[in-house]
N, C-alpha and C positions, 0 to 999 in steps of 0.2 A: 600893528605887528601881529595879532591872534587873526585876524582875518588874512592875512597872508602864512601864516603858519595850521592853519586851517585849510587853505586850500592849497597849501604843497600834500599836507595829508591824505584831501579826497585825492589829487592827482597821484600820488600815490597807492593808493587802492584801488584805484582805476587799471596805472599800471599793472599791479599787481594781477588784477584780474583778469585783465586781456592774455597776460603771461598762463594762465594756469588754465582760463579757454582753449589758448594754442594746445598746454599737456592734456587738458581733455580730449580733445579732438584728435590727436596723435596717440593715444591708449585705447579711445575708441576705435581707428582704422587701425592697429595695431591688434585687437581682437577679431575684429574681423578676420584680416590675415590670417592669424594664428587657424582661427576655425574653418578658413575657407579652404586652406594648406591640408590640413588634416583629412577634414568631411573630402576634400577631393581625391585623398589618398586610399579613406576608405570607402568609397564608391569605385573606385578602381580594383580595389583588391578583391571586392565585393564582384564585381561585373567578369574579373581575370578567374574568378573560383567557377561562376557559373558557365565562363564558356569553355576551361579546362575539363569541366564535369559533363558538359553538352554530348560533346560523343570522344570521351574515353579511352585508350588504349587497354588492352588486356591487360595488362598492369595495375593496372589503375587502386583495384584494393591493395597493392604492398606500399603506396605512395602516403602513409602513415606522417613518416617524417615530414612529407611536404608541407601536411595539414598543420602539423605540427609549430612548425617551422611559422607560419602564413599565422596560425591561429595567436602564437608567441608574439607575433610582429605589431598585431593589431594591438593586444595587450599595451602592449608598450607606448605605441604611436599614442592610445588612447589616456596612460598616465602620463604621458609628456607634456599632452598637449593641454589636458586637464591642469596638470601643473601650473602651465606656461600661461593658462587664463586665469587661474586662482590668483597668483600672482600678478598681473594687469587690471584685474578686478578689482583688486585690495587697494593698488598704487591710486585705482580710478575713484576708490572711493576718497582715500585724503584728500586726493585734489577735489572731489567736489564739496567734500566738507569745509574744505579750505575757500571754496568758490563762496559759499554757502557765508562763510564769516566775512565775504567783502561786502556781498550783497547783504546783510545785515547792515556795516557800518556806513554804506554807501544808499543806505532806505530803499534798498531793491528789493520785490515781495518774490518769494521763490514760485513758483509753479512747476516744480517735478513732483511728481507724487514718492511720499512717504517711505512707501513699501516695494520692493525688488520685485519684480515677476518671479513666479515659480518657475518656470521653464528658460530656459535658454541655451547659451553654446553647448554649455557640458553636455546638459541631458542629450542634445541632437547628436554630439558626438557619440555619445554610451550608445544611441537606438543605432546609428550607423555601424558602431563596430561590433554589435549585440547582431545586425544583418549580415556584417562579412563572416562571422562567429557560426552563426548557421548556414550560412552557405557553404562553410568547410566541412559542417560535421552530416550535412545532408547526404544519405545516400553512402555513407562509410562502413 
């Protein structure tokens, strides 16, 4: 009776595991998204300043608000999207901590490393919209 209530347990943790792979894996292309969504928005915005600014109409210094306008945008996009992977980040870390306690009880030895990189989605975003940033105020 323990050796069958023992191995309902491990196959329960198995399931368990497989389940919380799937949410890993769905949080992971789920960040991607988010950041490929953005970094593409601000390479566009980026690329749409530089060739509004290329050749100009006489106008061009009263266009104040546009910069404005464009410079505000990116703002935004940039806390949104920050937001939207802080949040993803945090869900992804339960699950892997949660992954982490099956592979414990299931004598699985982990191999992810410890420690977070320094760098990733955000900071790429912040250099992307810190580039659309200057590209509006260049030449103003």
């Amino acid at each position: 009776m323990t050796n069958q209530k023992e191995n309902q347990e491990v196959e329960h943790q198995k399931y368990t595991r497989e389940q919380l792979e799937k949410e890993r894996a769905h949080r992971r292309e789920k960040l991607w998204k988010i950041f490929s969504w953005a970094g593409t928005l601000l390479v566009a915005i980026t690329g749409g300043t530089v060739a509004l600014k290329t050749d100009p109409p006489q106008e061009y210094k009263s266009w104040w608000w546009l910069w404005g306008t464009i410079i505000a945008s990116v703002v935004i996009l940039l806390a949104y999207a920050s937001l939207w992977i802080k949040q993803n980040l945090s869900i992804l870390d339960t699950v892997q901590k949660s992954i982490d306690d099956c592979d414990q009880k299931l004598g699985i030895e982990s191999v992810l490393p410890k420690k977070n990189p320094k760098f990733g989605y955000i900071a790429a975003l912040f250099m992307l919209a810190a580039a659309a940033i200057v590209a509006c105020l260049i030449n103003l």
